[in-house]
Every structure is written in structure tokens, then in C-alpha cells.
C-alpha positions as CSV (number, residue, x, y, z in Angstrom):
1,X,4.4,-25.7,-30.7
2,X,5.9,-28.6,-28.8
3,X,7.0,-27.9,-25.1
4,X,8.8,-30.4,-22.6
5,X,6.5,-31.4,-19.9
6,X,9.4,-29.6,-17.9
7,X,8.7,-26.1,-19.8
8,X,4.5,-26.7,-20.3
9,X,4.9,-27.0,-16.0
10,X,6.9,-23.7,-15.5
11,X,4.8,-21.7,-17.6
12,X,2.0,-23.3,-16.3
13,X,3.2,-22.4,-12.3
14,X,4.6,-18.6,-13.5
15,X,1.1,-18.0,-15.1
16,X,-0.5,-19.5,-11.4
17,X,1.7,-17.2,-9.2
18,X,1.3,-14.1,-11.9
19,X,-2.9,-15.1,-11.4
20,X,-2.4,-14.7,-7.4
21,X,-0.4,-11.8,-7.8
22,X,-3.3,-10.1,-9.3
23,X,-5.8,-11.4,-7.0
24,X,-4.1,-10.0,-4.3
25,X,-3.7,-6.6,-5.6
26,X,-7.1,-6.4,-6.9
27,X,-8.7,-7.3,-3.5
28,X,-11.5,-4.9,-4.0
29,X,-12.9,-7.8,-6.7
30,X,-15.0,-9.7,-4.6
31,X,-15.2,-13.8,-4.6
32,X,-18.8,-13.3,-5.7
33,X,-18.2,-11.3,-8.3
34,X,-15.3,-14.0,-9.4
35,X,-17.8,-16.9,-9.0
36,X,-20.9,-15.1,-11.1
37,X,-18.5,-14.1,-13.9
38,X,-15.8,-16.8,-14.0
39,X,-17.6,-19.4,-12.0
40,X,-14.2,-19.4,-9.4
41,X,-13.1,-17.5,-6.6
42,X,-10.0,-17.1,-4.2
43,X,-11.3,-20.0,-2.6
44,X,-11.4,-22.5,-5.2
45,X,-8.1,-21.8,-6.2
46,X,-7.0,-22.9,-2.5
47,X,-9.5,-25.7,-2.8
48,X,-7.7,-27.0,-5.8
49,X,-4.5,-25.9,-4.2
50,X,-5.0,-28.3,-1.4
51,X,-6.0,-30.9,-3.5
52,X,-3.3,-31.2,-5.3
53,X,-1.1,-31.2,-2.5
54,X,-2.9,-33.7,-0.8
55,X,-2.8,-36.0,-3.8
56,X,0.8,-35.7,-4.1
57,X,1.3,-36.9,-0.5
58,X,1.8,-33.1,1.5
59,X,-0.9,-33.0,4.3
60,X,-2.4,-29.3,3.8
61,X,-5.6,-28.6,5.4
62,X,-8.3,-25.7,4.4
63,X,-6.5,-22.9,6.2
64,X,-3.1,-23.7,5.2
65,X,-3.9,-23.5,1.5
66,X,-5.9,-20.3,2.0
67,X,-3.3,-18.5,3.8
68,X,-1.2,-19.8,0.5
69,X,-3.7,-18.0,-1.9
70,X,-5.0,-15.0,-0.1
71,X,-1.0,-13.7,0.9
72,X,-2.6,-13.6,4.6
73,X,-4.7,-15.7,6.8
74,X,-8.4,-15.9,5.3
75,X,-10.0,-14.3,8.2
76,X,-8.0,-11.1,8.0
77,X,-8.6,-10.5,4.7
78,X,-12.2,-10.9,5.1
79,X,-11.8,-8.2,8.0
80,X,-10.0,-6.2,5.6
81,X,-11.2,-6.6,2.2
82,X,-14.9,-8.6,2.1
83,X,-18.1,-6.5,1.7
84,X,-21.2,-7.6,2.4
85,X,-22.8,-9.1,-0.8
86,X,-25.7,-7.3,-2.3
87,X,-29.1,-8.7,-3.0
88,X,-28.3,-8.5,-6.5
89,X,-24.8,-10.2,-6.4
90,X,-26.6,-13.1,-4.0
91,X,-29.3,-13.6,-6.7
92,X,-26.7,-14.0,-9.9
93,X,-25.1,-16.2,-7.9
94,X,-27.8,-18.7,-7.0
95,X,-28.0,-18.6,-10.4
96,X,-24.7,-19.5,-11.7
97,X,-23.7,-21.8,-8.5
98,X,-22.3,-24.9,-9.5
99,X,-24.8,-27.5,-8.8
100,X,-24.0,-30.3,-6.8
């Protein structure tokens, strides 16, 4: 199938806003969960977020782009929605971490 870069780019931001959509309604998946299954999280997707912004000349810094993700700022939906990781969570995940 050939799309226009003009229709590959809409699909591509519906499917991005339908992905952060889902993310905030499922807030009781946790970013450690997302990062030992998917090898992501809510906070690489504003990482990436930010970067791309940046690149294309809009100054966005690490709150800004979070706030964009999470629907609120980042530290109320940690008050709201973060649970403490478990030991076995914390273990998978030093496991799976990307390495630097």
C-alpha cells in the first residue's frame, strides 16, 4: 500500500494520541511494568516527545513534555497513581534495563 508522507504522518499522530489516550485511562499499569514488558514507559514517550520538539526548533524542557504525556503534571500523578514497586518488579527490571 503506498501512502503520502502527508497520510503515513496523520496515521502515524492519531495512532500516538489513541496510545496516550490509553495510557491515561489505564493508569493503574505501572511505568515498571511498561518498561519490563515493552522496554518503555510514560516517560520515554515524553523523553522522545521532547526530543523531537527540540530538534525541530520548540524549546520544551522535561516537565513540559511530561505534563504533555501524563494529561497532568508528573508529580500529581505519581501522588495519584504510582505504587511502590515490588521487589520482584525492581528485580525484572534490572534485568531488562536498557544498558547504557
Amino acid at each position: 500500500m503506498e501512502l503520502s508522507d502527508e497520510q503515513r504522518m496523520s496515521f502515524e499522530a492519531a495512532a500516538f494520541r489513541r496510545l496516550i489516550a490509553h495510557l491515561r485511562e489505564r493508569s493503574d499499569v505501572q511505568n515498571i511494568d511498561l518498561m519490563n514488558l515493552a522496554g518503555f514507559c510514560r516517560n520515554c514517550l515524553s523523553n522522545w516527545y521532547r526530543e523531537a520538539a527540540n530538534e525541530a526548533g520548540v524549546a520544551m524542557d522535561k516537565e513540559q513534555s511530561r505534563e504533555i504525556i501524563y494529561g497532568m503534571p508528573y508529580d500529581a500523578w505519581r501522588t495519584l497513581h504510582q505504587k511502590e514497586a515490588s521487589t520482584e518488579q525492581l528485580t525484572a527490571f534490572e534485568i531488562s534495563r536498557p544498558k547504557e
